[in-house]
PATIVO-859888 format. One record per atom (N, C-alpha, C): x, y, z. Coordinates in pm, whole numbers, padded with zeros to 5 digits, always signed. Layout:
PATIVO-859888
XYZ...
//
This chain:
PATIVO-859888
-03111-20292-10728-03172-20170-10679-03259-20204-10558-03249-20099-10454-03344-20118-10359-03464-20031-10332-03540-20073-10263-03667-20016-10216-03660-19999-10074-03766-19908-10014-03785-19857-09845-03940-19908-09863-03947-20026-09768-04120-20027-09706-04056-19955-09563-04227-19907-09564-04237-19811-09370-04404-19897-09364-04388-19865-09227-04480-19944-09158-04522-19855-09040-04613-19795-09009-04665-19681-08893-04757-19757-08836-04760-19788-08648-04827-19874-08606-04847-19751-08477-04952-19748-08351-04980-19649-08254-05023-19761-08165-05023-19714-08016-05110-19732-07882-05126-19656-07797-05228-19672-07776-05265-19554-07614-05251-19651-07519-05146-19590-07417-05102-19660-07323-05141-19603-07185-05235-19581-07064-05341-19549-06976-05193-19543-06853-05081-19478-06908-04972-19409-06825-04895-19299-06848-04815-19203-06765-04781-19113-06782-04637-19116-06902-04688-19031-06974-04561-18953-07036-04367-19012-06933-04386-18974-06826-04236-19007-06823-04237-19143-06785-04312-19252-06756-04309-19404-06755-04289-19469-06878-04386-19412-06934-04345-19447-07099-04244-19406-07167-04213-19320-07184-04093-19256-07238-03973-19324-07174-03967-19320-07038-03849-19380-06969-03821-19542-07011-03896-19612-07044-03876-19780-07123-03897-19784-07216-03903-19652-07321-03840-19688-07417-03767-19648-07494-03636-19511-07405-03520-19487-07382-03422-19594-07319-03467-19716-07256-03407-19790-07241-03412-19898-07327-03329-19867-07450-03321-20021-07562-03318-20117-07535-03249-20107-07448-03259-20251-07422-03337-20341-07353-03469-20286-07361-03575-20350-07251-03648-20407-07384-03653-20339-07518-03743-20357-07585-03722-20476-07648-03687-20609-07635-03728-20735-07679-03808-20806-07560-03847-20744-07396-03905-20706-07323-04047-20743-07405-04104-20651-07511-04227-20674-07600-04216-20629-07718-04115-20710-07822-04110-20688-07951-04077-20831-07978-04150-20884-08004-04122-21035-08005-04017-21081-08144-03998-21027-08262-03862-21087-08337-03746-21030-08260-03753-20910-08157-03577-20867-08114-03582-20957-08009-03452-21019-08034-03389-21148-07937-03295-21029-07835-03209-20935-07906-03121-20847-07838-03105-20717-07851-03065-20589-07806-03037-20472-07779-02948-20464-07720-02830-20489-07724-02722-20385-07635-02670-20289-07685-02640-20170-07613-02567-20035-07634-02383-20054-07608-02328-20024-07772-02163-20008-07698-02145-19895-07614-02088-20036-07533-02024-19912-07411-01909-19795-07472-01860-19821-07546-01778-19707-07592-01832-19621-07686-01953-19629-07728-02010-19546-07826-02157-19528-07760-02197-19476-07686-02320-19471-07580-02416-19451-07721-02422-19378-07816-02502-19311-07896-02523-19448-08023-02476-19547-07982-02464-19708-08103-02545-19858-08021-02597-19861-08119-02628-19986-08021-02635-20093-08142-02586-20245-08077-02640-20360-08228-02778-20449-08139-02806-20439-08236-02953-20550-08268-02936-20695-08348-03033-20763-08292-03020-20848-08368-03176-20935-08318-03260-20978-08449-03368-20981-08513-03348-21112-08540-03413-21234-08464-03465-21344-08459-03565-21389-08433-03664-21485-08579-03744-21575-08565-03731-21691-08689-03722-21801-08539-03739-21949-08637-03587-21913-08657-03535-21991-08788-03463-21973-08877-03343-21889-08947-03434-21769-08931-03419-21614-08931-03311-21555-08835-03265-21516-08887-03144-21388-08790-03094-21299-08880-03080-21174-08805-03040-21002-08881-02982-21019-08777-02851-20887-08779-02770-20829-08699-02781-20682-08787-02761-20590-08697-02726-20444-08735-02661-20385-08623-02631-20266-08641-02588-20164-08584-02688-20040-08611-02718-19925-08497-02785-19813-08516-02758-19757-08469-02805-19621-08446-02759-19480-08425-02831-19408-08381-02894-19332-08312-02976-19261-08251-02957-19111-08252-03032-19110-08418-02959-18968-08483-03088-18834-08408-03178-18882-08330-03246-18714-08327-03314-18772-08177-03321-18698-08089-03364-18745-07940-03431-18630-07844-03526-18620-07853-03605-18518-07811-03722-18567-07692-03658-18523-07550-03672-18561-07445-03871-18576-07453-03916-18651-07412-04091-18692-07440-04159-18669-07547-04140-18668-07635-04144-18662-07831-04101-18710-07874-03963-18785-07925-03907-18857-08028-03785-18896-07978-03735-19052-08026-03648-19114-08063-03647-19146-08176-03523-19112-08258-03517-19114-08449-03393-19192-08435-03396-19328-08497-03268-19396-08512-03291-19438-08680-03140-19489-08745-03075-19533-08830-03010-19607-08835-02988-19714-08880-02867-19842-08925-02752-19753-08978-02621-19801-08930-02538-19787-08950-02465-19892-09031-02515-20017-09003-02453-20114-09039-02532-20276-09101-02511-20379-09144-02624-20475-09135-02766-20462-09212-02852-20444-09181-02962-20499-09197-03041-20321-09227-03055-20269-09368-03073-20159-09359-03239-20075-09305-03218-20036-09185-03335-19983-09142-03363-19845-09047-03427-19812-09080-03453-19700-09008-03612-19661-08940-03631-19550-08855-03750-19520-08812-03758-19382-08690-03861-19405-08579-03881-19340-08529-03998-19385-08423-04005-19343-08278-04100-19409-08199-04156-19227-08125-04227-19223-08162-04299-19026-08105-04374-19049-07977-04430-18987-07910-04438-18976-07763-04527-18899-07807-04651-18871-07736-04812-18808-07721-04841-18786-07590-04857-18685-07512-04855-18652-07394-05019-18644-07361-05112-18713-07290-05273-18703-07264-05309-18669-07158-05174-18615-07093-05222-18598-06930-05285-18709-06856-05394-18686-06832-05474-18788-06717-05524-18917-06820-05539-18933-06954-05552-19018-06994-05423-19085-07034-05323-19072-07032-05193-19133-07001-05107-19074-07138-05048-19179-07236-04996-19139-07317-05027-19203-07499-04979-19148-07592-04992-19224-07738-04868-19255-07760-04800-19384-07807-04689-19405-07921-04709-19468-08002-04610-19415-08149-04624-19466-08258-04489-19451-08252-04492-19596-08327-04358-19614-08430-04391-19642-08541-04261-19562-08631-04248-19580-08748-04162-19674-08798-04111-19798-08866-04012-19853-08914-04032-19865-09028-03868-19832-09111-03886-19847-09230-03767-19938-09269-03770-20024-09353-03603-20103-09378-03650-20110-09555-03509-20155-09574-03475-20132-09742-03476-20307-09782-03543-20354-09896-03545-20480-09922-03489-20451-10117-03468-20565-10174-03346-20561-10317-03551-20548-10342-03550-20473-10462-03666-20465-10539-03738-20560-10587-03664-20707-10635-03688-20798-10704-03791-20911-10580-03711-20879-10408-03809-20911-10350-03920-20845-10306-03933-20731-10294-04070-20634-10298-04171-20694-10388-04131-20688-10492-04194-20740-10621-04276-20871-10586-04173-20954-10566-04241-21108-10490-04322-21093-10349-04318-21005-10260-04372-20942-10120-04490-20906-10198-04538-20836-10286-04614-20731-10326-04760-20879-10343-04772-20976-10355-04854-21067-10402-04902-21132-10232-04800-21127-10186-04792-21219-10027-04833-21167-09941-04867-20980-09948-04931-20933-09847-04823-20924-09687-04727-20925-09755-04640-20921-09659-04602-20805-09553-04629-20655-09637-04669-20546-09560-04805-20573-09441-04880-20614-09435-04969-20626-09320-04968-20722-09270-04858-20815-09312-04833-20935-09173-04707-20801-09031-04647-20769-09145-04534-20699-09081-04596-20546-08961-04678-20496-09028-04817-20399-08983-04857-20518-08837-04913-20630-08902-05019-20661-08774-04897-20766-08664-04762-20768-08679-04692-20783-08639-04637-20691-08532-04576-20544-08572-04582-20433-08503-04674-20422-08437-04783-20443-08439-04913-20378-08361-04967-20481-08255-04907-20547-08322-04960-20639-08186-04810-20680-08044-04694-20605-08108-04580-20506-08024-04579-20430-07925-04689-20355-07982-04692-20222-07927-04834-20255-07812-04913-20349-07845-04978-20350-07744-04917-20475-07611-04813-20564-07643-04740-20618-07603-04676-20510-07471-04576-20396-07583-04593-20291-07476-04685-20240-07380-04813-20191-07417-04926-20139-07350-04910-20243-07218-04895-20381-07216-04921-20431-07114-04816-20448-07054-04683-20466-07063-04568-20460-07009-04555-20330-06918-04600-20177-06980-04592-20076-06929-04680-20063-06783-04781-20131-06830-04911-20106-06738-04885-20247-06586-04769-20323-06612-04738-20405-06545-04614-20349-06453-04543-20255-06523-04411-20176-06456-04506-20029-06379-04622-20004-06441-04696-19868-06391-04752-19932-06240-04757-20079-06203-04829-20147-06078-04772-20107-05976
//
């Protein structure tokens, strides 16, 4: 049996709505500042698919996803299709002159028996202060493309 951990991480990023939004409609920039994605490419024959693949150390995932809900400066909602089961969402916050907010959400499915063993290790807020320190990864990448 499996389980869903989610993980909700935010930054205020001191740029506009369509700078931000625009890199990170482009997937494939985002190992750019997500330090476990090694890759992002989009099939060319399926514009709406893209595979991933999630390396550190040792470690490697591959998946496939889907980019089931897309709402031009508000939301990108993707899903695994394939691989490594995960899902989420990255939302868009419009501040005008103080620039913009994003949060992502990720959630992936782990067998219960390791949750169980996770649940002692604190492994949810390595994964938390992992994301977050992503997203400000972003903040500065953005603010380096905003120059």
């Amino acid at each position: 049996m499996k389980d869903w951990l989610e993980h909700t991480v935010q930054v205020a990023v001191p740029c506009p709505i369509d700078e931000v939004w625009n890199l990170w409609e482009n997937i494939e920039l985002m190992p750019n500042w997500m330090k476990w994605i090694d890759s992002v490419s989009i099939k060319p024959d399926e514009p709406e698919l893209s595979v991933w693949k999630l390396a550190s150390g040792s470690l490697e995932f591959s998946w496939q996803s889907r980019i089931v809900k897309q709402i031009h400066h508000q939301i990108i909602q993707w899903e695994s299709v394939d691989g490594l089961p995960n899902r989420g969402a990255i939302r868009f916050y419009d501040r005008g002159v103080d620039g913009s907010i994003v949060k992502l959400t990720v959630a992936y499915s782990v067998p219960m028996i390791i949750r169980q063993l996770m649940d002692g290790l604190s492994l949810g807020s390595v994964v938390e202060g992992a994301l977050q320190a992503d997203m400000e990864r972003f903040k500065v990448y953005a603010l380096q493309q905003n120059s």
